[in-house]
MDTraj code that builds the backbone (N, CA, C; nanometers):
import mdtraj as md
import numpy as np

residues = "UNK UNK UNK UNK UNK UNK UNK UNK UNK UNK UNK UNK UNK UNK UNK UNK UNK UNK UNK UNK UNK UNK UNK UNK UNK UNK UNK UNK UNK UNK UNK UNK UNK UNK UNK UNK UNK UNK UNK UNK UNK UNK UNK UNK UNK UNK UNK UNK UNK UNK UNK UNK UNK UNK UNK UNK UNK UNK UNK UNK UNK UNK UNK UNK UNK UNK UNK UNK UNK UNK UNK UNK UNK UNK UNK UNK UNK UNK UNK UNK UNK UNK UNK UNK UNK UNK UNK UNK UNK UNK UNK UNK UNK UNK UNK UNK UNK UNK UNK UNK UNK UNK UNK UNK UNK UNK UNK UNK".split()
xyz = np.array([
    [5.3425, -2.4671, -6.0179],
    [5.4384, -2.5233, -5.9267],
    [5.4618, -2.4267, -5.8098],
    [5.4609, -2.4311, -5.6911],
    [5.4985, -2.4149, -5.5348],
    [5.6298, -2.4274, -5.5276],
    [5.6909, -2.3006, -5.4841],
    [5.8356, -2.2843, -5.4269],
    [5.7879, -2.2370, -5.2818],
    [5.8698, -2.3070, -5.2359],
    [5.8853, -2.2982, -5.0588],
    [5.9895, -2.1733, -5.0564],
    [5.9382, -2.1031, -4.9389],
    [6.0818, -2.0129, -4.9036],
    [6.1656, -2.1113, -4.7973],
    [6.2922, -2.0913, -4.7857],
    [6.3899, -2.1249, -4.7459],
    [6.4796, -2.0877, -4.6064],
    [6.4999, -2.2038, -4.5387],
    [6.5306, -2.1375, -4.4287],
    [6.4289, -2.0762, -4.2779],
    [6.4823, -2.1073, -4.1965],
    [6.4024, -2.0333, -4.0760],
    [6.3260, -1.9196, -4.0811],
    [6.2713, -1.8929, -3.9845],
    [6.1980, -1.7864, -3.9552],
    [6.3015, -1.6513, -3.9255],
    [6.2776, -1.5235, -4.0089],
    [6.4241, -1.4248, -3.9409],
    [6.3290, -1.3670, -3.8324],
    [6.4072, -1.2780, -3.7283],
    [6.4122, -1.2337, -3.6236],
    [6.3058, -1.1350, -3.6455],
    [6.2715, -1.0377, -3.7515],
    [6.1362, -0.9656, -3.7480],
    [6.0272, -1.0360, -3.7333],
    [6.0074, -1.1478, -3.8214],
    [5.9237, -1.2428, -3.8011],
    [5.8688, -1.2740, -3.6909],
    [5.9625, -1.3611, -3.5623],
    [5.9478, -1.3737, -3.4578],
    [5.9003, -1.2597, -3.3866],
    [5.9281, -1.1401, -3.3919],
    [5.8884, -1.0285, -3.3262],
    [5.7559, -1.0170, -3.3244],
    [5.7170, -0.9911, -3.4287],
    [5.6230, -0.9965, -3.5028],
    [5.4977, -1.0953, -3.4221],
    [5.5237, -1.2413, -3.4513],
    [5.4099, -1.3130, -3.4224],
    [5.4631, -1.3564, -3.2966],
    [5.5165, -1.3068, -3.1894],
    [5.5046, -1.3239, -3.0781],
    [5.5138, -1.2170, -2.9362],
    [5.5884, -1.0736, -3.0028],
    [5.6186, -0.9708, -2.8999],
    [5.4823, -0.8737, -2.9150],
    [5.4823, -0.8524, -3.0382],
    [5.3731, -0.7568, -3.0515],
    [5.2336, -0.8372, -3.0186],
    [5.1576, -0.9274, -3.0123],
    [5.0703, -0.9667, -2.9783],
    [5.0789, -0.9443, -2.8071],
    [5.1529, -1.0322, -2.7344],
    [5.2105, -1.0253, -2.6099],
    [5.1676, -0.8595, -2.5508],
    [5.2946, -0.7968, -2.6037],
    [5.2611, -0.6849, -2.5846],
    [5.0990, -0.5915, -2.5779],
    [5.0077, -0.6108, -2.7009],
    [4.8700, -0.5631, -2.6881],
    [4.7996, -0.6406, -2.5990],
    [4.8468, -0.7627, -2.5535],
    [4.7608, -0.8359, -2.3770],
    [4.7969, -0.7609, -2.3472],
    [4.9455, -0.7068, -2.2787],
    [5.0131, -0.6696, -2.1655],
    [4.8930, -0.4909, -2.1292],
    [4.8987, -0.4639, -2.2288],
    [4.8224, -0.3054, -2.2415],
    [4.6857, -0.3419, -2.1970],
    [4.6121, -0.4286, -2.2618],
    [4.5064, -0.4362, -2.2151],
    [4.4505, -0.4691, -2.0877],
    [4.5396, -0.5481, -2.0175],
    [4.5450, -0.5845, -1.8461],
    [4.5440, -0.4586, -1.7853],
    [4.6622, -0.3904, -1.8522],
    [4.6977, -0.2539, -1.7742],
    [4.5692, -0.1498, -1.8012],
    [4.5403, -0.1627, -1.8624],
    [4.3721, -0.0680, -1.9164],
    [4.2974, -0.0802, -1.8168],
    [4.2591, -0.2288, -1.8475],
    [4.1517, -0.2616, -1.7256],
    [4.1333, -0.2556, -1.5741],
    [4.2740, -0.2585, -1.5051],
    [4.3340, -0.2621, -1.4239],
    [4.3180, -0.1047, -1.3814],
    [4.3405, -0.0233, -1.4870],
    [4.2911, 0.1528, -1.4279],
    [4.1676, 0.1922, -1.4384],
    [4.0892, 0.1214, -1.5164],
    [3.9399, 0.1171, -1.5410],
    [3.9067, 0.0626, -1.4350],
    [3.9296, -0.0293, -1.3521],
    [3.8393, -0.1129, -1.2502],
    [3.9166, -0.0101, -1.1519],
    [3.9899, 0.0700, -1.1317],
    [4.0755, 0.0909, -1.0172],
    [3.9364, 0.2579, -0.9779],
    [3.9261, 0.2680, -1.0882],
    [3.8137, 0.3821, -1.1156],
    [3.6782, 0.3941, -1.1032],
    [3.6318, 0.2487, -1.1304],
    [3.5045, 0.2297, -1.1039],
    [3.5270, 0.2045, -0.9926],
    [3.5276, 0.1363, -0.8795],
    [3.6007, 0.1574, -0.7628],
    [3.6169, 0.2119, -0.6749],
    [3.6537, 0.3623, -0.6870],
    [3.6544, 0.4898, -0.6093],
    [3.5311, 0.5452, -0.6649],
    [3.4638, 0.5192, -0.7588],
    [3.3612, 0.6249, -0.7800],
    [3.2042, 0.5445, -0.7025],
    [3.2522, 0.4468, -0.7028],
    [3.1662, 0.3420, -0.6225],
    [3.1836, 0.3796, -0.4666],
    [3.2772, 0.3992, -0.4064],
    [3.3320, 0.4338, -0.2633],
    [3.2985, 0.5280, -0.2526],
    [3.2992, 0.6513, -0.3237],
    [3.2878, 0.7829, -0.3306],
    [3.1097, 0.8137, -0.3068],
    [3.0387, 0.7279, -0.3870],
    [2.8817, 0.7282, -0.3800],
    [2.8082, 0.6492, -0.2717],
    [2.8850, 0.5237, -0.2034],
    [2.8924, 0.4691, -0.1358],
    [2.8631, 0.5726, 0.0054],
    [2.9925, 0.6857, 0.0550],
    [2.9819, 0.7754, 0.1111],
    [2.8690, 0.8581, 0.1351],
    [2.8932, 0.9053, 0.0433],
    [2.7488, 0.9864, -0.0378],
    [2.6053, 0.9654, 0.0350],
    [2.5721, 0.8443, 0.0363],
    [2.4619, 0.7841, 0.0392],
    [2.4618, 0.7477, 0.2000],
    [2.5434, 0.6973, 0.2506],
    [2.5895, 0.6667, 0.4277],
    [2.5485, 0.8418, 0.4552],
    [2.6019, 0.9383, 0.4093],
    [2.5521, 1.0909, 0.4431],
    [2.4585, 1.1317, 0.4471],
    [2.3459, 1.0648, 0.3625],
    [2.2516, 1.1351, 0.2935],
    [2.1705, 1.0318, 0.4386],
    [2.2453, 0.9139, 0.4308],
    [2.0673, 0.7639, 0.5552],
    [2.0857, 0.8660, 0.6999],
    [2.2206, 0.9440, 0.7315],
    [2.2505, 0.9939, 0.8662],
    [2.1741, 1.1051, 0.8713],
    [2.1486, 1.2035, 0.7845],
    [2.1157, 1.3009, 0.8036],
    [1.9623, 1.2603, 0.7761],
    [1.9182, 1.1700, 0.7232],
    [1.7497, 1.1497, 0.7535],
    [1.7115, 1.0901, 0.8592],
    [1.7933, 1.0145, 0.9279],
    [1.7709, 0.9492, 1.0515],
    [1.8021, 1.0591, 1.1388],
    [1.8824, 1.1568, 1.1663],
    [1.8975, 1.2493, 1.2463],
    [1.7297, 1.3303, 1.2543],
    [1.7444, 1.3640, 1.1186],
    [1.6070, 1.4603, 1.0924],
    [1.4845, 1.3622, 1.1664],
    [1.4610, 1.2137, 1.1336],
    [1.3471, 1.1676, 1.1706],
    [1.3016, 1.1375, 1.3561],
    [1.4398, 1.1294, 1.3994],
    [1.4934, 1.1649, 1.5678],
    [1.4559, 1.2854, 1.5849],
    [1.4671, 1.4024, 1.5171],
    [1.4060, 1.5174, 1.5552],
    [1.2878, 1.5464, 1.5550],
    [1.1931, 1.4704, 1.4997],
    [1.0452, 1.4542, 1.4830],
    [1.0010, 1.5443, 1.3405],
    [1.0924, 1.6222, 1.2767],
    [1.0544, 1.6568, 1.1608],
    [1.1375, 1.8200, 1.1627],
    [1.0527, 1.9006, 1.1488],
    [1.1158, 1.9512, 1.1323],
    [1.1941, 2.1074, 1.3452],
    [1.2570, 2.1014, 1.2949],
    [1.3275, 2.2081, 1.4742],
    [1.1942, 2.3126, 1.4940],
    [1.1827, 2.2917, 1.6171],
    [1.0979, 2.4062, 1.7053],
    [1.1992, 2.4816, 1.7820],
    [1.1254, 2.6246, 1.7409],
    [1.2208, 2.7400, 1.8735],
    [1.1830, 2.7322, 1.9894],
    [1.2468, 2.7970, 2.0495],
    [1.1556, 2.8430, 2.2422],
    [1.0646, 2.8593, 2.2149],
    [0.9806, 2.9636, 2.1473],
    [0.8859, 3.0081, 2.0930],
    [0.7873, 2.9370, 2.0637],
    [0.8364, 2.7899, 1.9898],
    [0.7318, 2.7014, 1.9185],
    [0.6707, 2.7087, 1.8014],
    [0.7821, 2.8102, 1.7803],
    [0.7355, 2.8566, 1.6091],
    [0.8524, 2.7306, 1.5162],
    [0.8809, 2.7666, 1.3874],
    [0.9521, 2.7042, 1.3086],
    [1.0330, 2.8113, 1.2679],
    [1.1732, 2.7804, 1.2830],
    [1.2714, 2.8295, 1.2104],
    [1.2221, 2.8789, 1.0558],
    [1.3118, 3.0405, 1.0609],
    [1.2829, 3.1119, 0.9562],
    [1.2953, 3.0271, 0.8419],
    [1.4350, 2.9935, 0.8599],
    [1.5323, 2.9421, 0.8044],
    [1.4902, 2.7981, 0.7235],
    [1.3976, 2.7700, 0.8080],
    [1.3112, 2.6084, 0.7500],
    [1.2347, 2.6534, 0.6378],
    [1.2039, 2.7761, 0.6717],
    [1.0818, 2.8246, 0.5745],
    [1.1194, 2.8719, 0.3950],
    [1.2635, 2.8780, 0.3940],
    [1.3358, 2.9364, 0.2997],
    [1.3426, 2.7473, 0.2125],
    [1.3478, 2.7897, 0.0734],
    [1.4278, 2.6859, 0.0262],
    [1.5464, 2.6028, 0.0389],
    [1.5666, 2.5250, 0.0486],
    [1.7154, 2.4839, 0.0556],
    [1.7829, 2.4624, -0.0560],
    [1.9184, 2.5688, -0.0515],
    [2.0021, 2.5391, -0.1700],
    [2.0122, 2.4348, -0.1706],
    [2.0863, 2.3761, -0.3099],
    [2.1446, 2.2420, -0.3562],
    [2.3296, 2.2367, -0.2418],
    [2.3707, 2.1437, -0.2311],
    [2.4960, 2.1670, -0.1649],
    [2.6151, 2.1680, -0.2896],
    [2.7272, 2.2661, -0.2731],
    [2.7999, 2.1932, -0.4211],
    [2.8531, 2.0815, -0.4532],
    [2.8682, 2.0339, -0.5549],
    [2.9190, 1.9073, -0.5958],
    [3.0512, 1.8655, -0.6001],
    [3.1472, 1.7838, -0.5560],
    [3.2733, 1.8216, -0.6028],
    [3.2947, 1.7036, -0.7045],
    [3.3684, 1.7505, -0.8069],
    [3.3367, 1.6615, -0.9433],
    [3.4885, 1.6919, -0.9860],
    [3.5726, 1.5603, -1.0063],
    [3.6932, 1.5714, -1.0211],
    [3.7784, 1.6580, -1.0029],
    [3.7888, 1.7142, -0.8230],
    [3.8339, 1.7723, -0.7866],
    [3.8283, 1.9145, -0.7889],
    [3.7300, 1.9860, -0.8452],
    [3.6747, 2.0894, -0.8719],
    [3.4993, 2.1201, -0.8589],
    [3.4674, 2.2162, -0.7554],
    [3.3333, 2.2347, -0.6924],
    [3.2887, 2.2950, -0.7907],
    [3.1733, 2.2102, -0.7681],
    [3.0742, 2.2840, -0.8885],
    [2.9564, 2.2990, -0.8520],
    [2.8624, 2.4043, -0.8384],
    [2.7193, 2.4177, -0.7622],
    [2.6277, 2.3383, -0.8980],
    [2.5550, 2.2357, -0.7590],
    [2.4450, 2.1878, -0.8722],
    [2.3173, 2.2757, -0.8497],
    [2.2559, 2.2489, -1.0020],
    [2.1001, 2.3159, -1.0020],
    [2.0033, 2.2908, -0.9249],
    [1.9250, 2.4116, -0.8901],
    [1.7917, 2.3964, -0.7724],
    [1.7148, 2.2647, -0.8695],
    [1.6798, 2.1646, -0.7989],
    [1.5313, 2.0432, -0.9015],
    [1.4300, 2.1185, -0.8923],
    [1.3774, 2.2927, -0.9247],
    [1.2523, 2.2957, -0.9212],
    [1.2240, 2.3034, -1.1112],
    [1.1079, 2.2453, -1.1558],
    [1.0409, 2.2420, -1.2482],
    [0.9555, 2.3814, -1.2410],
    [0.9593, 2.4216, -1.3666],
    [0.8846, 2.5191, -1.4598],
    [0.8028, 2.4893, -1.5503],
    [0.6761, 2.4036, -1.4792],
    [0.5951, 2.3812, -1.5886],
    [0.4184, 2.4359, -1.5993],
    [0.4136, 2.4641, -1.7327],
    [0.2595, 2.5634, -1.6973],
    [0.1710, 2.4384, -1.6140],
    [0.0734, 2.5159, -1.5769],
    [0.0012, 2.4493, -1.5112],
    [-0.1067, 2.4227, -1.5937],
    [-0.1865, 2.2689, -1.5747],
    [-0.2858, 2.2043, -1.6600],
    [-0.4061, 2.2642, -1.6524],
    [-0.4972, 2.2911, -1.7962],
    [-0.5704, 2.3383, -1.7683],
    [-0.6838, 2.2277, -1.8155],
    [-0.8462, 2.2524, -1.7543],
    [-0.8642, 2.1061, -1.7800],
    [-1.0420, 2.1412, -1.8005],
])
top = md.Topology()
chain = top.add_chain()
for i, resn in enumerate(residues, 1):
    res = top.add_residue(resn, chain, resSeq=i)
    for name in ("N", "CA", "C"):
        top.add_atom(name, md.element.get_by_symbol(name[0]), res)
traj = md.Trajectory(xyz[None], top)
């Protein structure tokens, strides 16, 4: 035999199956909402980045390659490697690594 409980729903109850659910949407909007706010700027940020990087090759390709002195020689200075520039990475500079590879050479 089945006994019913009695009476309404009490007030934890209600809490229960309607605030706390509510509530874990409400968080999750707000999550996403700082997540997209983030992808976002880091998108803008590379966005930049990249507008820097088309100017300074179009500058360079206007120059015909690389600067001639009076002289008609090439800058010392061309002749040297070029550091990496530093990175700034959440607000704190950080020098990135030279891309040269260290690999033996093939023998054949």
């Amino acid at each position: 035999m089945v006994v019913r409980a009695g009476g309404p729903p009490s007030t934890n109850v209600l809490i229960l199956a309607f605030v706390l659910p509510l509530s874990l949407f409400v968080g999750t909007l707000v999550t996403a909402a700082r997540v997209a706010d983030d992808l976002d700027e880091r998108f803008l940020r590379e966005m930049e980045i990249n507008q820097a990087i088309m100017e300074e090759n179009e500058d360079f390709e206007k120059d015909g390659g690389a600067e001639d002195d009076d002289d008609g020689g090439i800058d010392e200075e061309d002749d040297e490697v070029a550091q990496p520039a530093p990175v700034e990475k959440e607000g704190v500079l950080v020098a990135a690594a030279p891309r040269t590879r260290n690999r033996p050479k093939r023998e054949v």
